[in-house]
C-alpha positions as CSV (number, residue, x, y, z in Angstrom):
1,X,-33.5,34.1,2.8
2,X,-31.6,36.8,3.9
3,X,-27.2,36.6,3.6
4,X,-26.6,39.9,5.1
5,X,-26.8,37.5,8.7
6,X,-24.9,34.8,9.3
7,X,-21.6,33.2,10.1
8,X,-18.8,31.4,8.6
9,X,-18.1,27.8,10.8
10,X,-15.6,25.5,10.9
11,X,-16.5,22.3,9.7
12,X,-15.0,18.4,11.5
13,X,-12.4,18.9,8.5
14,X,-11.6,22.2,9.3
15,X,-13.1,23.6,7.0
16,X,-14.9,27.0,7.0
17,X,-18.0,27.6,5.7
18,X,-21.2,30.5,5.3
19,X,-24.2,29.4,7.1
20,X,-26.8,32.2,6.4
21,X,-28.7,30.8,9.7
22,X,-25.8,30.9,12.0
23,X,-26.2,27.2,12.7
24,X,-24.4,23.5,12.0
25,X,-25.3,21.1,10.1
26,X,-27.3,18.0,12.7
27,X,-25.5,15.1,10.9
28,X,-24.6,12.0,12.5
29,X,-21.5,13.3,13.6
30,X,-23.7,15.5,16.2
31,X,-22.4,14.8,19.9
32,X,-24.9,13.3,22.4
33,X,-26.2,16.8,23.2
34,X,-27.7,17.4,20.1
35,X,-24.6,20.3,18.9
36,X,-22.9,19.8,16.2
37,X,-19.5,18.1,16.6
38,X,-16.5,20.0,16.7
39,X,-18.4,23.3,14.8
40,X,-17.4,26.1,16.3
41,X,-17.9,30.0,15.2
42,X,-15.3,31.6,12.9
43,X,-14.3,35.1,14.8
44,X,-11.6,35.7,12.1
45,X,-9.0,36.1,14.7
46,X,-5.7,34.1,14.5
47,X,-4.2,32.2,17.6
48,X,-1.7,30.2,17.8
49,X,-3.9,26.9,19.5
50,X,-5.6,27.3,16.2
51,X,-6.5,23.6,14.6
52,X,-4.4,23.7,11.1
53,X,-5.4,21.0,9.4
54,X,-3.0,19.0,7.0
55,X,-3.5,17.9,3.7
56,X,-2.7,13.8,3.1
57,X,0.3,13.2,1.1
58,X,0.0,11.1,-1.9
59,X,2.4,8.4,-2.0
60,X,3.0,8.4,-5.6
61,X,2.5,11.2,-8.2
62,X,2.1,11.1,-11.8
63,X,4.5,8.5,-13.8
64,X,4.8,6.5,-10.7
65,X,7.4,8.4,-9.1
66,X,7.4,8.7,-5.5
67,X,7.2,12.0,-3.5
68,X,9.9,13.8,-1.5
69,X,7.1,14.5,1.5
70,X,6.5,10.7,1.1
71,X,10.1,10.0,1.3
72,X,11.0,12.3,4.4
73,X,6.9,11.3,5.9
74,X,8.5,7.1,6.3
75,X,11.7,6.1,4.0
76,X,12.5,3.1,6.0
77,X,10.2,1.2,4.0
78,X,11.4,2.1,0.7
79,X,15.5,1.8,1.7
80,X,16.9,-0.8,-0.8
81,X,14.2,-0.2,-3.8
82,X,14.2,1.1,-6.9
83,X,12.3,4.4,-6.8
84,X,11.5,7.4,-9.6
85,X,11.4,10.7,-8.3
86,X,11.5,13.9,-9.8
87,X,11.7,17.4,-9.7
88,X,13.6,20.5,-10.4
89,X,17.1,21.2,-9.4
90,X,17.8,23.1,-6.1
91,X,21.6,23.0,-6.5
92,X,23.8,21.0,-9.0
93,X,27.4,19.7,-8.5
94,X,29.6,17.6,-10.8
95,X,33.0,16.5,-9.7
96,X,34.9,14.2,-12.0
97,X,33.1,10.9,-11.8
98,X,30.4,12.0,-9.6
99,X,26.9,14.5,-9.7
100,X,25.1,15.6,-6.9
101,X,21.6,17.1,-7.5
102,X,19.1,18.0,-4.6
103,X,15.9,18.1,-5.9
104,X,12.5,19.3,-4.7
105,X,8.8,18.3,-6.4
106,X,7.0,21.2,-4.2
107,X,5.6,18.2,-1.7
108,X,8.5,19.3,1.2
109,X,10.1,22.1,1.9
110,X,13.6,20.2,2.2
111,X,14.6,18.5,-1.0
112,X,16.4,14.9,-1.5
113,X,19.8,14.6,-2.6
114,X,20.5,12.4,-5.7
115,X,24.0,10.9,-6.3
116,X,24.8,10.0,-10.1
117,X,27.8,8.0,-10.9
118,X,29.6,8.8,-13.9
119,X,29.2,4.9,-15.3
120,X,25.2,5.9,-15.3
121,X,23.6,6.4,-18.7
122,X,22.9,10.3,-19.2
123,X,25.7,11.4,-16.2
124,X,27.1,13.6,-19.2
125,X,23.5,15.6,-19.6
126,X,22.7,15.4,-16.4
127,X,25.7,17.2,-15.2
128,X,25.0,20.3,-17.8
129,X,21.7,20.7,-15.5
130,X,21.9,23.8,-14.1
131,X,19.4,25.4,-10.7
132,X,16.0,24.8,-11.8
133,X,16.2,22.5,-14.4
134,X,13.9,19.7,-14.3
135,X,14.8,15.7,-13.7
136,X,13.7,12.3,-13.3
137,X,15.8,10.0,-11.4
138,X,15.3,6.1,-11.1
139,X,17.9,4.5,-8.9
140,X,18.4,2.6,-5.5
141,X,17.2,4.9,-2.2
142,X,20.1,4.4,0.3
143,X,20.2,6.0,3.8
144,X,22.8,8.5,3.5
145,X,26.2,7.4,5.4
146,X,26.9,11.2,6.1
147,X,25.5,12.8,9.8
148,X,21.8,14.7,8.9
């Protein structure tokens, strides 16, 4: 078989992919004309009506804490439960009997603000966390009462 000829496609997924013969796979996802679905020939041009395809977001990572991408994807079904997230520290603030930490788990690019009262267990370690440290946060998800 010779590689030197051939073509990268783009498969229903969007993936791409090196056929050496130039041509689709005939699955049963082949439309009534007998072409391959959706397969079209990789130029290796960029446009901005590309397809980008987007990767599902797991609700729930290791441990059983939930996302931030899950969290920002449909919170209304988790305000008023006990969630576990975690993640390392964009920004920390103590004030006297209150911590705010916005963390980020690499899932989003915005990060979720946690609010520790002092009366919680470890608000004394917690509030030597400094940018980048890394946490695990069980509590209450509340919409916030602030505008954004």
């Amino acid at each position: 078989m010779d590689t030197t000829k051939g073509t990268f496609l783009v498969n229903k997924q969007g993936f791409s992919y090196w056929s050496a013969s130039g041509a689709g796979p005939q699955d049963s996802g082949s439309s009534s004309s007998g072409a391959p679905a959706e397969i079209q020939p990789y130029t290796g041009e960029l446009s901005r009506d590309d397809f980008v395809p987007q990767k599902p977001v797991a609700a729930m990572s290791y441990g059983g804490r939930v996302r931030v991408a899950r969290i920002y994807q449909n919170y209304e079904d988790l305000i008023g439960q006990v969630i576990r997230v975690g993640g390392w520290a964009k920004s920390t603030r103590a004030q006297a009997n209150i911590l705010f930490v916005e963390i980020n788990d690499g899932s989003h690019f915005k990060g979720l603000q946690v609010v520790v009262d002092k009366s919680a267990p470890g608000f004394a370690e917690a509030a030597k966390g400094i940018t980048g440290a890394s946490f695990i946060f069980k509590g209450t998800l509340i919409k916030s009462p602030a505008k954004g």
